[in-house]
TIVO-2410 file (N, C-alpha, C; in nm, 3 decimals):
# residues 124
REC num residu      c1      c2      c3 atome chaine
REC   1      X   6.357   2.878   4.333     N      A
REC   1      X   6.265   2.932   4.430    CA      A
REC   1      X   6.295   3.080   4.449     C      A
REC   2      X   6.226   3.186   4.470     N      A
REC   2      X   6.202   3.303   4.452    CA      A
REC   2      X   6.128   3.342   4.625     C      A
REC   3      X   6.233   3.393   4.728     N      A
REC   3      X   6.221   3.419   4.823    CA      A
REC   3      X   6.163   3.565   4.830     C      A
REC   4      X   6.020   3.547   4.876     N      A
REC   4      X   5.964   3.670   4.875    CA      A
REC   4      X   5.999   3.826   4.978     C      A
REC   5      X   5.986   3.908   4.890     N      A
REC   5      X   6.068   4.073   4.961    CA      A
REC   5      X   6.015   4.079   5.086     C      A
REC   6      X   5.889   4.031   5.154     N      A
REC   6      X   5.875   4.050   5.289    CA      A
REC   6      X   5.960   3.981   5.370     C      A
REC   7      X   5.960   3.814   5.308     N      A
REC   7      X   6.063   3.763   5.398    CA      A
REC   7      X   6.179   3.794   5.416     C      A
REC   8      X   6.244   3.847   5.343     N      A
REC   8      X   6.386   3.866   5.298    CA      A
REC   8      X   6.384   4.029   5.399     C      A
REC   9      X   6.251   4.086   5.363     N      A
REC   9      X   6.314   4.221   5.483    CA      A
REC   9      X   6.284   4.205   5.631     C      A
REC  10      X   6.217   4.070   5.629     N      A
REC  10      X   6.178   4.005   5.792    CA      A
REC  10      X   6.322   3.996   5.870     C      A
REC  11      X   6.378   3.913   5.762     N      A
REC  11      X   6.495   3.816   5.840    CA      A
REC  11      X   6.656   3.908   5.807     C      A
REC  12      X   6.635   4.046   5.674     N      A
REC  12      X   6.759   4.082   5.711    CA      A
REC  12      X   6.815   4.178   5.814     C      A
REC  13      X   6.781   4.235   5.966     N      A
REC  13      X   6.873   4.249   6.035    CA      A
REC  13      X   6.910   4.136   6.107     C      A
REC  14      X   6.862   4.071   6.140     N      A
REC  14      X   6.890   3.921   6.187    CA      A
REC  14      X   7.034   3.839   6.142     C      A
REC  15      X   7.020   3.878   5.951     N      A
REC  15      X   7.121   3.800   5.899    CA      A
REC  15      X   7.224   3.855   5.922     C      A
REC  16      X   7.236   3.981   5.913     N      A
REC  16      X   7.328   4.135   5.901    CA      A
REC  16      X   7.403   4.089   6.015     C      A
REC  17      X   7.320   4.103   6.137     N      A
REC  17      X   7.358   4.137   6.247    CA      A
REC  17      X   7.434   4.013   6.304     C      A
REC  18      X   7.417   3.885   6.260     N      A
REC  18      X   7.435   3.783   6.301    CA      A
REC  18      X   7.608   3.758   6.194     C      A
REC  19      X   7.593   3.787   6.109     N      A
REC  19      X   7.714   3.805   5.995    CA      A
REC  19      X   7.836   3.878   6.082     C      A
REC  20      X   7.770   4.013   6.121     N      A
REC  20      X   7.856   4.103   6.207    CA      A
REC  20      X   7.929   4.029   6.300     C      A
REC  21      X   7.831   3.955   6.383     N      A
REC  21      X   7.903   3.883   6.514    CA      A
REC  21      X   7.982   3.773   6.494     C      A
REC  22      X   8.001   3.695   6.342     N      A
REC  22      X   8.133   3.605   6.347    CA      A
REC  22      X   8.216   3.704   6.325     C      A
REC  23      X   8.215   3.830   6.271     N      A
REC  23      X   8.399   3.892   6.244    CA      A
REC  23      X   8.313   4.034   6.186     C      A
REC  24      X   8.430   4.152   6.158     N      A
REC  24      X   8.407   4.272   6.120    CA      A
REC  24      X   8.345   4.223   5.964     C      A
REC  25      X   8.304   4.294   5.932     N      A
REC  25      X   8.308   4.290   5.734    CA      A
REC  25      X   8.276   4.434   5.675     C      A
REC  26      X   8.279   4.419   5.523     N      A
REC  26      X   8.269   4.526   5.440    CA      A
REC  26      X   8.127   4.443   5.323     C      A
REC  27      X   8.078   4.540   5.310     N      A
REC  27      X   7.894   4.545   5.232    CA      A
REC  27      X   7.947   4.373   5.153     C      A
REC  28      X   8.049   4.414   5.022     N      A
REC  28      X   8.028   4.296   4.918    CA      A
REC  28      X   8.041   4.160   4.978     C      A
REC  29      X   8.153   4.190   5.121     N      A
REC  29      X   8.170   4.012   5.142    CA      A
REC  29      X   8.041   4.013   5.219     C      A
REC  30      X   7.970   4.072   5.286     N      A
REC  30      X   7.802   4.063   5.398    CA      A
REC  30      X   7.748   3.978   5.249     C      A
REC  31      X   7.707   4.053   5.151     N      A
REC  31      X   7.630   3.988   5.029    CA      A
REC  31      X   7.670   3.867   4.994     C      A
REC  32      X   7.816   3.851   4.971     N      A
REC  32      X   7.874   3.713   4.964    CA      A
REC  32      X   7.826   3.559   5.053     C      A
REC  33      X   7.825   3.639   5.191     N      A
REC  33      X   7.800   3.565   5.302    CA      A
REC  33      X   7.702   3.488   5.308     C      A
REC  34      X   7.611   3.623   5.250     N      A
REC  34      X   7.444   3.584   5.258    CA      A
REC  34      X   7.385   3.443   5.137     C      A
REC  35      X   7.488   3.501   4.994     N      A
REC  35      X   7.427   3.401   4.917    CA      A
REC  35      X   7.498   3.247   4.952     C      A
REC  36      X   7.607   3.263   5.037     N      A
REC  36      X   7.651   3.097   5.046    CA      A
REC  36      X   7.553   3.069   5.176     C      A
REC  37      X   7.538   3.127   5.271     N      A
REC  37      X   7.420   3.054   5.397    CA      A
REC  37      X   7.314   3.039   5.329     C      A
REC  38      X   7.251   3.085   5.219     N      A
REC  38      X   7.131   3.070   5.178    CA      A
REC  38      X   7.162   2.958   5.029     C      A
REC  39      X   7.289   2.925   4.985     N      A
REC  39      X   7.291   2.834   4.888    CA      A
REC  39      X   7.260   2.860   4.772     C      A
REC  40      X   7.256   3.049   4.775     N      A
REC  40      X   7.244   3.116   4.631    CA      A
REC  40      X   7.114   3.136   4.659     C      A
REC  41      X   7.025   3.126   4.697     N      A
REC  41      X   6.907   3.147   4.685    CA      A
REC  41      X   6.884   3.299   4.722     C      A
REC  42      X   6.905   3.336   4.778     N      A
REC  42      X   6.872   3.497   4.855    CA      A
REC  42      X   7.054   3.550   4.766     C      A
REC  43      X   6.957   3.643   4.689     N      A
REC  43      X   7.094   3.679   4.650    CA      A
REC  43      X   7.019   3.892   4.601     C      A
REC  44      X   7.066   3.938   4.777     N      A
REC  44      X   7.063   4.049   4.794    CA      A
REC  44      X   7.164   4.120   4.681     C      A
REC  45      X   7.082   4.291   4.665     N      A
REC  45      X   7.170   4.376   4.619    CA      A
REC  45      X   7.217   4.472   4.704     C      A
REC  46      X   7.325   4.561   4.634     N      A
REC  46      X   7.355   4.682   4.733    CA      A
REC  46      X   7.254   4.722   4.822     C      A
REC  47      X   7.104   4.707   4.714     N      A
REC  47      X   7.048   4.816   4.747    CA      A
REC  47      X   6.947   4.796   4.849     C      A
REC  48      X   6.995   4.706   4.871     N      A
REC  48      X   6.904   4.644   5.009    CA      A
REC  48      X   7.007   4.632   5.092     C      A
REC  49      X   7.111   4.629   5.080     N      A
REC  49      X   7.228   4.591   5.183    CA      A
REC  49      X   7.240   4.765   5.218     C      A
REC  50      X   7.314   4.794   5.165     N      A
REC  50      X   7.327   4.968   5.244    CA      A
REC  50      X   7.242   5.055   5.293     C      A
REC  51      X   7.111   5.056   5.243     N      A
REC  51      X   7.023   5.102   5.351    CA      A
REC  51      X   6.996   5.085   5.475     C      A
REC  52      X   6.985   4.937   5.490     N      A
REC  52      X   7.036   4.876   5.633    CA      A
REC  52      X   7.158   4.874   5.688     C      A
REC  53      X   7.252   4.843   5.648     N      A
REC  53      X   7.384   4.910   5.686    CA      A
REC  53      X   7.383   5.052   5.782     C      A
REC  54      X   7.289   5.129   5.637     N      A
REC  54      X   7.303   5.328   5.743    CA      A
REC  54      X   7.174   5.302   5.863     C      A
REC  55      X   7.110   5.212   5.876     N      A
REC  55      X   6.989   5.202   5.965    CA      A
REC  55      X   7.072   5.149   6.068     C      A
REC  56      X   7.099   5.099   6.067     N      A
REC  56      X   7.140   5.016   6.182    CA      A
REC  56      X   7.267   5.105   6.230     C      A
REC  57      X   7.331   5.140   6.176     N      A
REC  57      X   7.432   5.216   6.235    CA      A
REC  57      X   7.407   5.354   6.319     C      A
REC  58      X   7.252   5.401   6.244     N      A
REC  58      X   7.225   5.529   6.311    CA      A
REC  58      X   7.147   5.478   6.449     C      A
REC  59      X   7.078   5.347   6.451     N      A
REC  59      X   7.039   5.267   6.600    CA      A
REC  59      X   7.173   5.271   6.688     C      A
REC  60      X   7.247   5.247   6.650     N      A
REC  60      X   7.411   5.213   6.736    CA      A
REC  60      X   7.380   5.093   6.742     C      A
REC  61      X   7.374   5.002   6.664     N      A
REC  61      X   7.384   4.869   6.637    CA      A
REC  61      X   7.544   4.813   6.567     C      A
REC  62      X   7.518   4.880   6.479     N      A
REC  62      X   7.694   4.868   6.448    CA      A
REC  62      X   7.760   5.033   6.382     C      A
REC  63      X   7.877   4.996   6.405     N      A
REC  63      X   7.957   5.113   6.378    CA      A
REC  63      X   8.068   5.083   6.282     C      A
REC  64      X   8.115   5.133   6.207     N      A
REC  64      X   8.170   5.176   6.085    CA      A
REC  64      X   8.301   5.226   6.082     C      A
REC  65      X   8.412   5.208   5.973     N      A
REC  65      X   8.578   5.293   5.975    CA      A
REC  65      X   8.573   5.247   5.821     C      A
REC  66      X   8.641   5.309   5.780     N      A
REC  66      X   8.743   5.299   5.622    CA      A
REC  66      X   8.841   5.233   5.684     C      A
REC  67      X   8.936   5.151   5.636     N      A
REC  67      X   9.013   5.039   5.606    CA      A
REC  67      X   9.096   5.045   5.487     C      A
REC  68      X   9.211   5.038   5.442     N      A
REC  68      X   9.254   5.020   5.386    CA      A
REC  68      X   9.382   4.875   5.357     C      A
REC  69      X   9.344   4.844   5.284     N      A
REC  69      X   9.443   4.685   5.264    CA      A
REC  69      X   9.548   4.693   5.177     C      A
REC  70      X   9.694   4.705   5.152     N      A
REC  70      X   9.809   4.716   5.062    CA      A
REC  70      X   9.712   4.650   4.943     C      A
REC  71      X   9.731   4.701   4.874     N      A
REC  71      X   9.682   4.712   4.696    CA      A
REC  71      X   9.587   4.695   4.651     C      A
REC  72      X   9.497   4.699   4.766     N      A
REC  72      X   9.313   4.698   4.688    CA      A
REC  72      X   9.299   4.836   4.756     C      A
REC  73      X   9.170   4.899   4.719     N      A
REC  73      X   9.089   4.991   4.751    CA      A
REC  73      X   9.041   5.009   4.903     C      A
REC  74      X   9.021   5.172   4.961     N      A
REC  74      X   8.967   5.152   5.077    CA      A
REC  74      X   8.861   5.083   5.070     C      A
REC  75      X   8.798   5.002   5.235     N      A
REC  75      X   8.681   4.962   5.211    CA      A
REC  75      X   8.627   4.985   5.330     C      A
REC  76      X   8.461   5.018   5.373     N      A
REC  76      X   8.390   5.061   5.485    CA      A
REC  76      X   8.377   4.952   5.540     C      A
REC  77      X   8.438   4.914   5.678     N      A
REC  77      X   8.419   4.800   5.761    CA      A
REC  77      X   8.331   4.819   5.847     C      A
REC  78      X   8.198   4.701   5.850     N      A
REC  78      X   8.126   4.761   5.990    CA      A
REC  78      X   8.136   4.624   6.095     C      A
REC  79      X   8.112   4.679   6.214     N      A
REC  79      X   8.129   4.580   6.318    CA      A
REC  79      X   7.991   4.639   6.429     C      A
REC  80      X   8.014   4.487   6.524     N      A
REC  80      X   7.860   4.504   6.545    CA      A
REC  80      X   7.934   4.558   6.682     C      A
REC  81      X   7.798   4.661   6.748     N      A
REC  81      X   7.825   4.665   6.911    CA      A
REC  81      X   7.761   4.617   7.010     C      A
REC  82      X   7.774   4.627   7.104     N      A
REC  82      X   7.700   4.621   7.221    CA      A
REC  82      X   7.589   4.593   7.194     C      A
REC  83      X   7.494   4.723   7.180     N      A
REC  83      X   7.373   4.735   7.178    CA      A
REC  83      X   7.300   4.645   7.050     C      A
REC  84      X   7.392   4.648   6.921     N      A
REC  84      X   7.377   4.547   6.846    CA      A
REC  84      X   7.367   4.375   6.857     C      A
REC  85      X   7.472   4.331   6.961     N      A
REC  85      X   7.461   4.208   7.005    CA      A
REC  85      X   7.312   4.158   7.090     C      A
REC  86      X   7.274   4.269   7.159     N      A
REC  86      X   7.150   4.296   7.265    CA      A
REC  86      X   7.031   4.252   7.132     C      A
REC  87      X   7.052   4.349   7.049     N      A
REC  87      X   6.953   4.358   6.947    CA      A
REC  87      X   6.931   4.242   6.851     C      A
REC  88      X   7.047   4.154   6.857     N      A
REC  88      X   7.060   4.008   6.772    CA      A
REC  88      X   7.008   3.888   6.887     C      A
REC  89      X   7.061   3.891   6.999     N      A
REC  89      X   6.981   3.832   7.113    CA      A
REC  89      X   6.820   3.814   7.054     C      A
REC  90      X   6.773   3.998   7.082     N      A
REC  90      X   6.592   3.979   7.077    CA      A
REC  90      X   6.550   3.934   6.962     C      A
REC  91      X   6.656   3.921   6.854     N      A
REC  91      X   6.592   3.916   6.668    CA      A
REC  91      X   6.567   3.731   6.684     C      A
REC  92      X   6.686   3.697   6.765     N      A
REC  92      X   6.686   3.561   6.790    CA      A
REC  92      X   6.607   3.502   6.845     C      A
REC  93      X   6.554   3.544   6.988     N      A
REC  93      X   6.403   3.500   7.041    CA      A
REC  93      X   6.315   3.485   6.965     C      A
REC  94      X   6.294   3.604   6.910     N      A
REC  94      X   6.164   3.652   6.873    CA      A
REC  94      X   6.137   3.545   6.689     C      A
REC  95      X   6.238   3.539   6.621     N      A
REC  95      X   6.265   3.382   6.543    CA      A
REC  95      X   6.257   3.262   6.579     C      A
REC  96      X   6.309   3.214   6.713     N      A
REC  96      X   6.292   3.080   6.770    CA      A
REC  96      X   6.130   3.118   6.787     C      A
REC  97      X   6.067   3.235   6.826     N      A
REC  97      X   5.921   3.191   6.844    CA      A
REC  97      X   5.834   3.131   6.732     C      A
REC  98      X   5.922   3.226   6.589     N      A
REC  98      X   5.849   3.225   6.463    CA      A
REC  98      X   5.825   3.067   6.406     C      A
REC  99      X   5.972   3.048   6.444     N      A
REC  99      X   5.974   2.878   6.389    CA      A
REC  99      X   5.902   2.791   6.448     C      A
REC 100      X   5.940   2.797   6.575     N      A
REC 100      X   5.858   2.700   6.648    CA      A
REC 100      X   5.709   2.683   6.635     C      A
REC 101      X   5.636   2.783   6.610     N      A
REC 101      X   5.544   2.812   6.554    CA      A
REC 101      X   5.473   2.771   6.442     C      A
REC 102      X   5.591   2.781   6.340     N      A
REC 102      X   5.603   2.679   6.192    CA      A
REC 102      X   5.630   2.560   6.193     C      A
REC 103      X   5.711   2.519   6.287     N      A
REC 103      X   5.731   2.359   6.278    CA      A
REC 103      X   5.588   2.286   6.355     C      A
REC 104      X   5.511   2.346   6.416     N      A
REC 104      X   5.417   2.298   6.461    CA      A
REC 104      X   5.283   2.302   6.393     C      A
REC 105      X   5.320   2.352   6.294     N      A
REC 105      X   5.186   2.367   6.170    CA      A
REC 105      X   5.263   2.267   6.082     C      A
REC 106      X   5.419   2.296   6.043     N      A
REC 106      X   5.441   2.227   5.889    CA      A
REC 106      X   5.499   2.093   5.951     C      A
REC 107      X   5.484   1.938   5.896     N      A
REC 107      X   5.559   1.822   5.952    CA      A
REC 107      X   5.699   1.829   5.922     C      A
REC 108      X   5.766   1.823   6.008     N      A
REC 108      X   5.881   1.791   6.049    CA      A
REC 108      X   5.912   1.675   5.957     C      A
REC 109      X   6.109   1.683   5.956     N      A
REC 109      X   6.190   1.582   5.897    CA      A
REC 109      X   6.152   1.462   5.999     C      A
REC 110      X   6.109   1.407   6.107     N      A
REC 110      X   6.126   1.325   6.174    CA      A
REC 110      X   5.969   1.273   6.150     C      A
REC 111      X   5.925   1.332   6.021     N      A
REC 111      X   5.799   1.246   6.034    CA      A
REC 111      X   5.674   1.277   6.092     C      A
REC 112      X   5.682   1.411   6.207     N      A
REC 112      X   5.525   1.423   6.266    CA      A
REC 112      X   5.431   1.447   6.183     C      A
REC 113      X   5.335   1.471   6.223     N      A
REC 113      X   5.195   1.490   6.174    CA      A
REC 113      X   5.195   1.687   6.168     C      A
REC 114      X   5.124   1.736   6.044     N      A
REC 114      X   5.089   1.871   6.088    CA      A
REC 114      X   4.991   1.903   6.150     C      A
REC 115      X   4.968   1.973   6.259     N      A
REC 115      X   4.874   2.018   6.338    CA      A
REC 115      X   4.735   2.034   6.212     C      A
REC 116      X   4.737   2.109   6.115     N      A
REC 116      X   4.655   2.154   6.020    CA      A
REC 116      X   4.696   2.030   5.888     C      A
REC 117      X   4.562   1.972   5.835     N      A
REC 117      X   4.606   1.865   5.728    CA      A
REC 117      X   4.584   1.925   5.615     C      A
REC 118      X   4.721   1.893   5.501     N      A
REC 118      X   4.649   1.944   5.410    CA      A
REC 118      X   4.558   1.870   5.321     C      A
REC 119      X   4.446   1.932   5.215     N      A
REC 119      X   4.401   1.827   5.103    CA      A
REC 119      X   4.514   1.775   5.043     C      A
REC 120      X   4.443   1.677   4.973     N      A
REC 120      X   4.536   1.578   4.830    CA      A
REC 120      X   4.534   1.671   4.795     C      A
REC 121      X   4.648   1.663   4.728     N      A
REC 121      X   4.791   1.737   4.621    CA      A
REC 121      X   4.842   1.875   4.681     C      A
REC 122      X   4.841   1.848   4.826     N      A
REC 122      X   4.947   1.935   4.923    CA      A
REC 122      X   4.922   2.088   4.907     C      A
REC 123      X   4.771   2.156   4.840     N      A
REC 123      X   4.771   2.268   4.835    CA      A
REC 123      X   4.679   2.289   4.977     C      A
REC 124      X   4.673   2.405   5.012     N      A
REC 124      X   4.576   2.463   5.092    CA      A
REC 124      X   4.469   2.565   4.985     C      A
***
């Protein structure tokens, strides 16, 4: 399955930001992160990861240091702030609206009915 670029730029400060708030990180393990919550499927590059990285940091969403670890390479750690946690709060609402939204059009694991039916052979 081939997760389309809108969705993927819908939901990544959300992911970013939400990544941030279990622990500090650096860009490759954020990418890492992303393809095991997604099960390989979303499998971001730099080049979508560091642009957002410098976006969000120039919001004061998260903030940034070099790091260095005995025998690997420095690495840019970012961590989320304040205003960032505020900002993962509203990303979070404003998703519980999206879904809820979707689960009430698409049937549910428990069996409901979709609000909207589709024809035989499940296309619209």
């Amino acid at each position: 399955m081939k997760v389309t670029k809108d969705l993927v730029a819908a939901s990544a400060t959300p992911m970013v930001l939400g990544i941030l708030a279990e622990e500090d990180s650096y860009g490759y393990a954020i990418l890492k992160r992303i393809n095991e919550l997604s099960g390989g499927e979303l499998d971001w590059t730099e080049g979508l990861l560091y642009p957002l990285l410098h976006r969000l940091e120039r919001l004061g969403h998260v903030e940034s240091s070099w790091q260095s670890v005995a025998g690997e390479r420095r690495r840019k750690y970012y961590r989320i702030t304040d205003g960032g946690r505020a900002e993962l709060a509203e990303q979070r609402r404003q998703w519980e609206t999206v879904v809820g939204a979707l689960k009430g059009i698409w049937p549910g694991s428990d069996g409901s009915r979709p609000l909207i039916a589709l024809p035989l052979g499940g296309r619209a």
